[in-house]
C-alpha positions, 0 to 999 in steps of 0.5 A, a space after each residue: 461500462 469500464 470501471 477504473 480505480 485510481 488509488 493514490 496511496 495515502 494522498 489524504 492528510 491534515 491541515 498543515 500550518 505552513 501551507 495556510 492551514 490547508 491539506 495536501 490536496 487543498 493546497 496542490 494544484 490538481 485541475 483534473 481531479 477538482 474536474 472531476 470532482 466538479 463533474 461527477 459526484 462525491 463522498 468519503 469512505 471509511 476503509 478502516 474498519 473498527 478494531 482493525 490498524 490502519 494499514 495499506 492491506 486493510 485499506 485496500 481490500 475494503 476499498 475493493 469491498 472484502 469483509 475484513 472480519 471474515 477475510 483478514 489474514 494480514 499482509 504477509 501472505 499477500 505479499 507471498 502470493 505476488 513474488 510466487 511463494 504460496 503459503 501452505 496450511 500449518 505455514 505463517 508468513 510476514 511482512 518483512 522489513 529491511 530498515 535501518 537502526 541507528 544509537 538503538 532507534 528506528 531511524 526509518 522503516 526502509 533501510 533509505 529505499 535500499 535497492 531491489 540489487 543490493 537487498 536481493 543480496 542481503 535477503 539470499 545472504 540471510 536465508 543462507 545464514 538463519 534459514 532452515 526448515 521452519 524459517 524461510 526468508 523470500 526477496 521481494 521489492 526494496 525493503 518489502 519481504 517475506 518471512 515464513 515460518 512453518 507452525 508458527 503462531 499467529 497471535 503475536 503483537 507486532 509494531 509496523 516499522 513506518 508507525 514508530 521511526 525515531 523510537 527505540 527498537 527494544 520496547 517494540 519487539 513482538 509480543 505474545 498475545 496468547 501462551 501458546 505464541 510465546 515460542 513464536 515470538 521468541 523466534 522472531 525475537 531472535 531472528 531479529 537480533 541475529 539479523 542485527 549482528 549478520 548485517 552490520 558489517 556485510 559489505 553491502 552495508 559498508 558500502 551505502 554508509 561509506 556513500 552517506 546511505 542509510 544500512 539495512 542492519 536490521 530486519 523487522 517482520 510484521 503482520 502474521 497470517 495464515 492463506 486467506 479465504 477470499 473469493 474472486 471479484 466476479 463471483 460478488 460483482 459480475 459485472 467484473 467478467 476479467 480485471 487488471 491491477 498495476 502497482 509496483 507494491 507486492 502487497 497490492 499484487 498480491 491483493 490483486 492475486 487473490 481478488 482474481 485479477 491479472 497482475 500487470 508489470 510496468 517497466 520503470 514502475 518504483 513504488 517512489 515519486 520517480 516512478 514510470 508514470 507514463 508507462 503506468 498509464 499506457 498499461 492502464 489504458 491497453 488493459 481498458 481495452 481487453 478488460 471490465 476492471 482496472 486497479 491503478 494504484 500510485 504509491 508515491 505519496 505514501 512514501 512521502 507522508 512516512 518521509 513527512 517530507 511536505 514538498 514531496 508529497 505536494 509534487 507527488 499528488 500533483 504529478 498524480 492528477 498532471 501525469 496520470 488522471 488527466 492524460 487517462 481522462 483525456 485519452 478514455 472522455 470519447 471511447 465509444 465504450 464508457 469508462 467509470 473512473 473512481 480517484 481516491 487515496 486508501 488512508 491519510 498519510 499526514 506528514 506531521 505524523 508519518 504514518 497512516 491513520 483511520 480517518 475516512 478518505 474523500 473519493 469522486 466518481 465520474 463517467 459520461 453523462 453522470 449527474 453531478 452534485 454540488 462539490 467544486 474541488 476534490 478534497 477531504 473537506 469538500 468531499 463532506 458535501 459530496 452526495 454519497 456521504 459516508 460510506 463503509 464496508 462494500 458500499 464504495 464497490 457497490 455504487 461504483 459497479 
């Protein structure tokens, strides 16, 4: 049997008074994933572990099983791994945000989905600027990049840009959480405020505001960590002989690195509602054919959540379900080879808060010829009558393999 899991980012949220008090899911129309749900069998699953933030790297990698407390390393080198750059030992690397600040507040975490162009240049212009033997700026995609810095320290408070839009920078620069990271974070301290003065008048800056378009003035790195240590899918489930992941987010790439699959680049994929649906499935469907394992994951309504932008988010979640999981469904129902497909998101994204929270997220399961339970429409309430209940750890991966 093939296994494919659909992860739309973040598609789990809160009941919303403007939509009758119901969630997302609950109020969208999604005839495919409530199909399904009717079809297969369901459950929640808890993707955040305790002591942890609810970030996409936690949440995706205890989707896929791993044991945080003894794999966990942060999103940075994660997302090394994905744009070609491997951290070494004695080297820390960061997620690094452009994002946009605006009368001294966090205005947005994504400097208004800058360009990969116009941030390439902005990136190269920095390293130009600030980098040097112990810091080490690398592009990545739109507003996600890469900071290294070697001997740095990893015990540092930092505040993800998307958790705090509208809040002043200042009070959330890094923080030491230890004596001997306190030369660490005032490092980056630095770097940040250098950032603000190089980028406020660069022309690419001056050209998005004079277009209305929100600058990238600002960099703001989060998430230490060091090379993480973890194993191959296969050597856990050796069902999983070879494995693909498709995204367009370095993050989940680099997750897929290290987790020993084949990372598949799709034309037009954005990370954003406008993204290449139908391409993404096409690679989706051609990697079924070659291997035992495909990770899909859909980023859009993530995006939307932290743009707390309702309508989006409901257009997003119905383009998953009309443009991906129903012509996946259709196309794999009969192959002679029967194909395990698991939906779910990796955390809520609620648009009235605007960024990701730890509750557990409802997850379905259907292949050919599964006995189905009694849930009737895919959705956080429904999926608490599902018959798995409540899952944590590796227990998802576990059931579904």
């Amino acid at each position: 049997m093939k296994h494919l899991v659909i992860l739309g980012d973040g598609m789990a949220d809160w009941a919303i008074p403007a939509l009758q008090n119901k969630t997302i899911l609950q109020h969208a129309h999604t005839p495919y994933m409530d199909m399904l749900a009717r079809m297969g069998r369901n459950g929640l699953l808890k993707t955040v572990a305790e002591g942890f933030h609810p970030g996409s790297e936690v949440a995706n990698l205890s989707v896929l099983g791993y044991d945080l407390c003894e794999i966990y390393e942060g999103r940075g080198v994660l997302e090394a791994a994905n744009i070609g750059v491997d951290v070494q030992p004695g080297e820390m690397a960061m997620r690094c945000n452009l994002i946009t600040i605006e009368d001294e507040k966090i205005k947005n975490h994504s400097a208004g989905h800058i360009s990969n162009e116009e941030a390439d240049e902005l990136i190269a212009y920095l390293q130009k600027e600030l980098g040097n033997d112990q810091v080490a700026f690398h592009t990545g995609v739109s507003y996600r990049h890469l900071l290294v810095i070697k001997g740095g320290n990893k015990a540092l408070n930092c505040f993800p840009p998307h958790d705090h839009p509208g809040k002043a920078f200042r009070p959330l620069l890094i923080q030491p959480a230890t004596p001997e990271a306190e030369e660490t974070a005032r490092l980056l301290n630095e770097l940040i405020l250098k950032s603000q003065e190089l980028l406020s008048n660069h022309p690419i800056n001056q050209k998005r505001i004079a277009e209305g378009k929100d600058p990238a003035n600002s960099i703001w790195p989060w998430s230490p960590g060091y090379r993480p240590k973890m194993q191959p899918l296969w050597q856990t489930y050796p069902q999983i002989k070879n494995g693909s992941v498709i995204s367009a987010v370095d993050l989940i790439n680099g997750i897929g690195y290290y987790a020993g699959l084949k990372r598949i680049n799709v034309e037009g994929a954005t990370g954003l509602y406008n993204t290449n649906y139908e391409n993404k499935v096409a690679a989706t469907l051609q990697a079924l054919v070659d291997d035992d394992f495909v990770y899909l994951h859909v980023e859009a309504s993530d995006e939307a959540g932290h743009e707390g932008d309702v309508n989006l988010k409901i257009r997003t979640v119905e383009d998953l379900d009309s443009k991906v999981v129903g012509p996946i469904y259709e196309a794999v129902k009969n192959w002679n080879e029967p194909v395990s497909i698991a939906v779910l998101p990796d955390h809520p994204t609620p648009c009235e808060l605007r960024t990701h929270t730890a509750e557990p997220v409802p997850f379905l399961i259907w292949y050919p010829g599964i006995e189905a339970d009694n849930v009737q429409s895919y959705d956080e309430d429904a999926a608490k009558d599902g018959v798995y209940g409540l899952l944590e750890k590796n227990e998802f991966m576990k059931i579904f393999i």
